[in-house]
Residue frames as qw, qx, qy, qz and C-alpha x, y, z in Angstrom:
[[0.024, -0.707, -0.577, -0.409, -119.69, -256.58, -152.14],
 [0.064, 0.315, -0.229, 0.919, -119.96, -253.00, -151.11],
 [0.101, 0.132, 0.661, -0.732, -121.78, -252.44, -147.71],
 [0.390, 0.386, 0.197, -0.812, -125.06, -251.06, -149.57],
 [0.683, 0.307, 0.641, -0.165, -125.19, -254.09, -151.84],
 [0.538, 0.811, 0.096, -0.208, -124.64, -252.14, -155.15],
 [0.454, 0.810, -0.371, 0.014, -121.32, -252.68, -156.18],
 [0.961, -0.186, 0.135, 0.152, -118.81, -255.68, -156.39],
 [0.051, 0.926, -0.372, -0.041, -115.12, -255.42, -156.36],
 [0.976, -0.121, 0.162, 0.084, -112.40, -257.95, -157.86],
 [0.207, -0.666, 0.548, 0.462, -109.20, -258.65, -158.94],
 [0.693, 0.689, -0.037, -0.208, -108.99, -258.89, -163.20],
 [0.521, -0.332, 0.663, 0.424, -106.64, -261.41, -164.44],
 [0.407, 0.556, -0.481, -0.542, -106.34, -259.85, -168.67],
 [0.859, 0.231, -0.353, -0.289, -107.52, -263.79, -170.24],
 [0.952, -0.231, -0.191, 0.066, -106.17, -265.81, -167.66],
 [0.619, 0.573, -0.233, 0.483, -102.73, -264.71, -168.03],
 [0.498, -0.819, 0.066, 0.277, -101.21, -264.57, -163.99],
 [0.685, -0.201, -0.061, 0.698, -98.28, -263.76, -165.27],
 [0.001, 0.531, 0.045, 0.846, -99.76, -260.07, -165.63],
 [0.048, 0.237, -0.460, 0.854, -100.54, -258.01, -163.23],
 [0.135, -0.635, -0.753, -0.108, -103.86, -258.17, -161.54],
 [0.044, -0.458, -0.225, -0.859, -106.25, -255.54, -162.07],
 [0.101, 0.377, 0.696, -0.603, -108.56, -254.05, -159.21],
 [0.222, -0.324, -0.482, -0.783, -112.32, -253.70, -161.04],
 [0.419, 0.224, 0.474, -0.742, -115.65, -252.33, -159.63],
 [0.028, -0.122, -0.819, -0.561, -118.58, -253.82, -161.00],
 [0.507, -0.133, 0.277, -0.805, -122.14, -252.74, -160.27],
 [0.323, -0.188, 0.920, -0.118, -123.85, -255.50, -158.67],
 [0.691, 0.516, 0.300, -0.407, -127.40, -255.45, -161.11],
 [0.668, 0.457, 0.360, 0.464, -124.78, -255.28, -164.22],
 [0.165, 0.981, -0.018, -0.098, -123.67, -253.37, -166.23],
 [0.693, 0.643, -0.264, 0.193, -120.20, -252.09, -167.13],
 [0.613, -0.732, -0.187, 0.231, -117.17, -252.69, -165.41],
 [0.350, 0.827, -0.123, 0.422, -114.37, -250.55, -164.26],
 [0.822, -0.075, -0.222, 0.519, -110.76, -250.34, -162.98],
 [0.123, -0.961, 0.215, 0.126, -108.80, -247.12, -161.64],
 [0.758, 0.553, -0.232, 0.257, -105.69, -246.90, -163.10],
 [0.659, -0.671, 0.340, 0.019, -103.08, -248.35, -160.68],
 [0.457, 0.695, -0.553, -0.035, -99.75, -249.45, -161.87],
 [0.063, 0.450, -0.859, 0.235, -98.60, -252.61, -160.58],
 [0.444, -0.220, -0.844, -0.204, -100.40, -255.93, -159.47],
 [0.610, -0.326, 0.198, -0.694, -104.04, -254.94, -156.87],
 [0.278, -0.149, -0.948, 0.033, -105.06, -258.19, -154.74],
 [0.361, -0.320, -0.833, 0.271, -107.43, -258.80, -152.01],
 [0.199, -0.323, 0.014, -0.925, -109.95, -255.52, -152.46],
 [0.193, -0.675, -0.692, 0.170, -112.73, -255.36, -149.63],
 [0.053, 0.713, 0.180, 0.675, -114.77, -252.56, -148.95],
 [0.191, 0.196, -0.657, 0.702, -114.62, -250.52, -145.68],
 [0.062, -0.650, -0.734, 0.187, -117.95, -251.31, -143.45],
 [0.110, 0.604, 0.216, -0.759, -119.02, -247.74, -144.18],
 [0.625, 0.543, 0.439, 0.349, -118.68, -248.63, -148.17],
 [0.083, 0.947, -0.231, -0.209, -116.63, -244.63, -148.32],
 [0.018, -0.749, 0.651, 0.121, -113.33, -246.86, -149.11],
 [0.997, -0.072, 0.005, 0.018, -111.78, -250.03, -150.71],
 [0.419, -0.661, 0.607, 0.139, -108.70, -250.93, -149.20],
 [0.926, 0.377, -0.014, -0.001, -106.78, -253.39, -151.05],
 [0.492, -0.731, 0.325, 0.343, -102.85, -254.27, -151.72],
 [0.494, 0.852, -0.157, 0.067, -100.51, -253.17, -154.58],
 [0.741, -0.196, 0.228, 0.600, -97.38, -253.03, -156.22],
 [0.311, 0.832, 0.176, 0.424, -97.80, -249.61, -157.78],
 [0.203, -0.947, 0.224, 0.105, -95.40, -247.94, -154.92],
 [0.500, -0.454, 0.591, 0.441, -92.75, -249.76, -156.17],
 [0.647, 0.600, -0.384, -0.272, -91.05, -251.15, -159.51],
 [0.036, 0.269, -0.938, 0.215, -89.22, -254.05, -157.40],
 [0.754, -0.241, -0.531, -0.302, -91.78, -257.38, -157.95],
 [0.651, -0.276, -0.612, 0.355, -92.39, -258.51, -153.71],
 [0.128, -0.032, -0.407, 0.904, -92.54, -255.26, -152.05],
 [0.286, -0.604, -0.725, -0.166, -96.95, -255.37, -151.72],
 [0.141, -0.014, 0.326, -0.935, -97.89, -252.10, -149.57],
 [0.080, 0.542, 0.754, -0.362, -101.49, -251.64, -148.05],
 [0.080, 0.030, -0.170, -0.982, -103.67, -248.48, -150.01],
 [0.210, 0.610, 0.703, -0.298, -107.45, -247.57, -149.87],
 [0.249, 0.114, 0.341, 0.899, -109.36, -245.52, -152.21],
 [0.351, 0.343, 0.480, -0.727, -112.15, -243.23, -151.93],
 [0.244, 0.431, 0.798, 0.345, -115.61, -244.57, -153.66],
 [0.139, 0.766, 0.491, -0.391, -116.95, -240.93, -153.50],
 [0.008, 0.617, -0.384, -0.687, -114.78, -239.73, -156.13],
 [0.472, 0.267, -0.598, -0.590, -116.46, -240.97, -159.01],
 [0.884, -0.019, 0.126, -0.449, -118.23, -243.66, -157.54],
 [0.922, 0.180, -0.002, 0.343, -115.67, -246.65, -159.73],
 [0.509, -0.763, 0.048, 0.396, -112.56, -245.08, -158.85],
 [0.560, 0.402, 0.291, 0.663, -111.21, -243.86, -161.96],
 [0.017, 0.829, -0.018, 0.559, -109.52, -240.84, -160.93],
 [0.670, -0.741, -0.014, -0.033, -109.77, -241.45, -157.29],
 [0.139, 0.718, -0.596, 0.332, -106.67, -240.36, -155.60],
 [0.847, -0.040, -0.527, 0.054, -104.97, -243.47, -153.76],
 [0.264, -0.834, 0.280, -0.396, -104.16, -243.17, -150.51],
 [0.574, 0.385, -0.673, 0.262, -100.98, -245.20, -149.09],
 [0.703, -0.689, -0.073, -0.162, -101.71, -246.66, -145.74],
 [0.778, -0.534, 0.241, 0.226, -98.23, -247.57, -144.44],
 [0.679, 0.563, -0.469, 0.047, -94.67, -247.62, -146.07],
 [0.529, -0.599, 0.600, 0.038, -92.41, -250.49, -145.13],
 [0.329, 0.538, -0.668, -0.394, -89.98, -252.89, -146.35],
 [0.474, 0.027, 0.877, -0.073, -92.15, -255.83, -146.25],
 [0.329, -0.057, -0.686, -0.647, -94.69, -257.33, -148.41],
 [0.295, 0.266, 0.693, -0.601, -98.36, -256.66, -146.75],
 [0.173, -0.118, -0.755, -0.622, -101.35, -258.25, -147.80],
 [0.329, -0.407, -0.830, -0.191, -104.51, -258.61, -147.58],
 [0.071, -0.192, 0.223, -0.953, -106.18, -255.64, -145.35],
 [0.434, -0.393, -0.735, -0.342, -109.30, -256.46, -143.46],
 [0.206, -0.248, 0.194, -0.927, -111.48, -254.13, -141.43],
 [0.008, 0.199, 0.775, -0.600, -113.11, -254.87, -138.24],
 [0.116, 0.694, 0.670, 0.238, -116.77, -254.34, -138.50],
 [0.136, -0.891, -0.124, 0.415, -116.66, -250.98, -136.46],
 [0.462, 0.837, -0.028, 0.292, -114.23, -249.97, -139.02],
 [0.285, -0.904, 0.285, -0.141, -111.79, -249.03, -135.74],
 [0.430, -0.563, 0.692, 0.142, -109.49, -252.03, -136.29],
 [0.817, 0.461, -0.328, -0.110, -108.03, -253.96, -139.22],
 [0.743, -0.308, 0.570, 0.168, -105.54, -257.06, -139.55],
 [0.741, 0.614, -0.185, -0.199, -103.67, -258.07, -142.43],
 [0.959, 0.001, 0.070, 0.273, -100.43, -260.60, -143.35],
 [0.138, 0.859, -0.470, -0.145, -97.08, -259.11, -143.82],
 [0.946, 0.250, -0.065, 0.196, -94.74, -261.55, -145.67],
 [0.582, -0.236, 0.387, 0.676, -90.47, -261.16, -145.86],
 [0.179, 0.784, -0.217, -0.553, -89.52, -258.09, -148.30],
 [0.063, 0.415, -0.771, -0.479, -89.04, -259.58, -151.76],
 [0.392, 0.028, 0.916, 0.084, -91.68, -262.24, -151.10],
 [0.275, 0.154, -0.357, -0.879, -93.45, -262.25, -154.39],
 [0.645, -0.256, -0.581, -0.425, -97.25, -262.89, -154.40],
 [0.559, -0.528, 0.355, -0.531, -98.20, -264.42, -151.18],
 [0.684, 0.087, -0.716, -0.114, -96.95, -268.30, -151.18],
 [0.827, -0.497, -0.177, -0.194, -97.17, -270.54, -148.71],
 [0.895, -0.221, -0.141, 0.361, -94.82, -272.37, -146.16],
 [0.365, 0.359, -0.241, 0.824, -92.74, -268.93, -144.91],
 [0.257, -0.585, -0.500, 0.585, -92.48, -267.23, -141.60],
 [0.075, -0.470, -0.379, -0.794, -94.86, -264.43, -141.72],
 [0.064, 0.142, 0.567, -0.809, -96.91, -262.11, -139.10],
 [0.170, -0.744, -0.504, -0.405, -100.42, -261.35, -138.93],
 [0.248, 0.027, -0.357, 0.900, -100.60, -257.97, -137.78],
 [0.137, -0.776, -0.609, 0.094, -103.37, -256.21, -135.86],
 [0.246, 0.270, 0.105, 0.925, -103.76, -252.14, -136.38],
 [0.159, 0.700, 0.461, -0.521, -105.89, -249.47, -135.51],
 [0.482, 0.624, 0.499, 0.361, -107.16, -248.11, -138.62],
 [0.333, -0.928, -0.059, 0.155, -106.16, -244.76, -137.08],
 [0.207, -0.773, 0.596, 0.065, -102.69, -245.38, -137.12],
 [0.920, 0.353, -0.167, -0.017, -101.72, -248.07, -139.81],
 [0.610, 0.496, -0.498, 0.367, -97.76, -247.88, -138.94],
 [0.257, -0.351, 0.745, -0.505, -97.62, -248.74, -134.97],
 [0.609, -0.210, -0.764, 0.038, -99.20, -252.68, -134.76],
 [0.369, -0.691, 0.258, -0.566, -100.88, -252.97, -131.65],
 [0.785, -0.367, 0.478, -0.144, -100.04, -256.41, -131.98],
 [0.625, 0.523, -0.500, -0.292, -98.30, -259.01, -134.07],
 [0.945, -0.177, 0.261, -0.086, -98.41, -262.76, -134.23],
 [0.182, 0.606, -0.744, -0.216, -95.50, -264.69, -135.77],
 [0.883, 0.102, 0.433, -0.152, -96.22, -267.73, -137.42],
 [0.132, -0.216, 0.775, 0.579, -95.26, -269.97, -140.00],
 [0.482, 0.666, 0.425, -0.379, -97.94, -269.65, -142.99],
 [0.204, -0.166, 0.608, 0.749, -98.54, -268.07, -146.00],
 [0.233, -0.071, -0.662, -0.709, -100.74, -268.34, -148.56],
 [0.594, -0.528, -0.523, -0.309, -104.64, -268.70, -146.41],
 [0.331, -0.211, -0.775, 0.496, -103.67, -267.61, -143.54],
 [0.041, 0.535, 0.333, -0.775, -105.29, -264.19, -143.59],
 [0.098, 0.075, 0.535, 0.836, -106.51, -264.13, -147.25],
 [0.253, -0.614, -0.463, -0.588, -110.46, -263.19, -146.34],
 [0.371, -0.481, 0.082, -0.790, -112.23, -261.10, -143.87],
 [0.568, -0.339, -0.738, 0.133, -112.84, -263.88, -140.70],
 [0.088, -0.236, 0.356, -0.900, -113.55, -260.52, -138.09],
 [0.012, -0.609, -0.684, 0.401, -116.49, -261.39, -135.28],
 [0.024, 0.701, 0.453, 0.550, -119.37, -259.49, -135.88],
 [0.550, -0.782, -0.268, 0.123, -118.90, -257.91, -132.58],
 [0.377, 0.758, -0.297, 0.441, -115.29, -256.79, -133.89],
 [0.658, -0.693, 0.276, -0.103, -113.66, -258.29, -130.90],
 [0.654, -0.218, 0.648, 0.324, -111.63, -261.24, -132.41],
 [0.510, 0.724, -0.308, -0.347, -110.38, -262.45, -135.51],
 [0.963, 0.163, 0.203, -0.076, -109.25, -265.66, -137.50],
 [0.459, 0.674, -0.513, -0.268, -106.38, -266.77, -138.98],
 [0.972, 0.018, -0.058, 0.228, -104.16, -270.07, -139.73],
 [0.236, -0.808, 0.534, 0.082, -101.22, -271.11, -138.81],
 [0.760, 0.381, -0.451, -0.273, -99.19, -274.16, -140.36],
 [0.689, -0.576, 0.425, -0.112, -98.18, -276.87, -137.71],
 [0.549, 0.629, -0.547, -0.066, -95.53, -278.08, -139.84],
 [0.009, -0.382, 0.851, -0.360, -93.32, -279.48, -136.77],
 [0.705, 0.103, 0.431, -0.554, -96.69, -281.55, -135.78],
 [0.815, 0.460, -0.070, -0.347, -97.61, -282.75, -139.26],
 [0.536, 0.566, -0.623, 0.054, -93.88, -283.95, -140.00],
 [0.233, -0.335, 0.806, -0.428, -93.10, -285.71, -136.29],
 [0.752, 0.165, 0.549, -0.325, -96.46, -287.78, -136.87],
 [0.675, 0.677, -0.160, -0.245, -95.76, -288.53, -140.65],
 [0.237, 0.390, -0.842, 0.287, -91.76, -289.69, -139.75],
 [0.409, -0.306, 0.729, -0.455, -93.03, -291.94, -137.21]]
């Protein structure tokens, strides 16, 4: 839901059908109609930015190779649903990054970067969570390696104080050593 309460933002699977793409739609939150900006490739995990001027979200619309996910935000002041709005690419690299999520202050975000190729976001694969300044999207000021995947970073889990931040990790080597015994 957008900071100011008025306007919800998901991801549109066309009658159920994952094997299409998924759509990024605005919807106003009272009702009404909804609407999509026209983004080529599959949109996931849209949130809005704590100021409600931007939803961030990740895409396959810079590529045409399925597994290569980039990070992009769009302004909501161009037209309010972003039809039209010009997309703005936060990073290019040759992973697959999901899931963007702004700090409350807005001055730092986290988000998941998978292996290059990995399509969608599965589970059980070594994978960073990476900490940014929203400033400067391509220098990490930090980065965790873990094994994960799929939940580790898939919602917003930022202190309200914008100090810390959540994620999972999968203690695989744990889970299996007690389990064989």
């Amino acid at each position: 839901m957008s900071p100011d309460g008025q306007e919800l933002a998901y991801v549109g699977i066309q009658a159920g059908d994952f094997t299409q793409p998924g759509r990024l739609i605005t919807i106003p939150a009272g009702g009404g109609a909804a609407t999509g900006p026209n983004i080529d490739g599959h949109c996931d995990g849209p949130e809005y930015s704590p100021d409600g001027e931007w939803l961030y979200f990740n895409t396959e619309a810079f590529t045409i190779q399925p597994g290569h996910a980039q990070l992009e935000r769009l302004n909501r002041a161009s037209g309010g649903a972003p039809d039209g709005a010009v997309a703005e690419r936060l990073l290019e690299s040759e992973t697959a990054d999901w899931f963007p999520h702004l700090s409350p202050d807005g001055r730092l975000a986290s988000y998941i970067r998978f292996p290059g190729g990995t399509v969608g976001h599965p589970a059980d694969l070594p994978v960073d969570v990476v900490l940014v300044s929203t400033g400067d999207w391509a220098a990490p000021l930090h980065t965790w390696p873990l094994f994960g995947g799929q939940g580790t970073l898939n919602v917003n889990s930022w202190s309200p104080d914008s100090t810390r931040f959540a994620y999972v990790a999968y203690p695989l080597d744990s889970f299996l050593t007690t389990k064989d015994q």
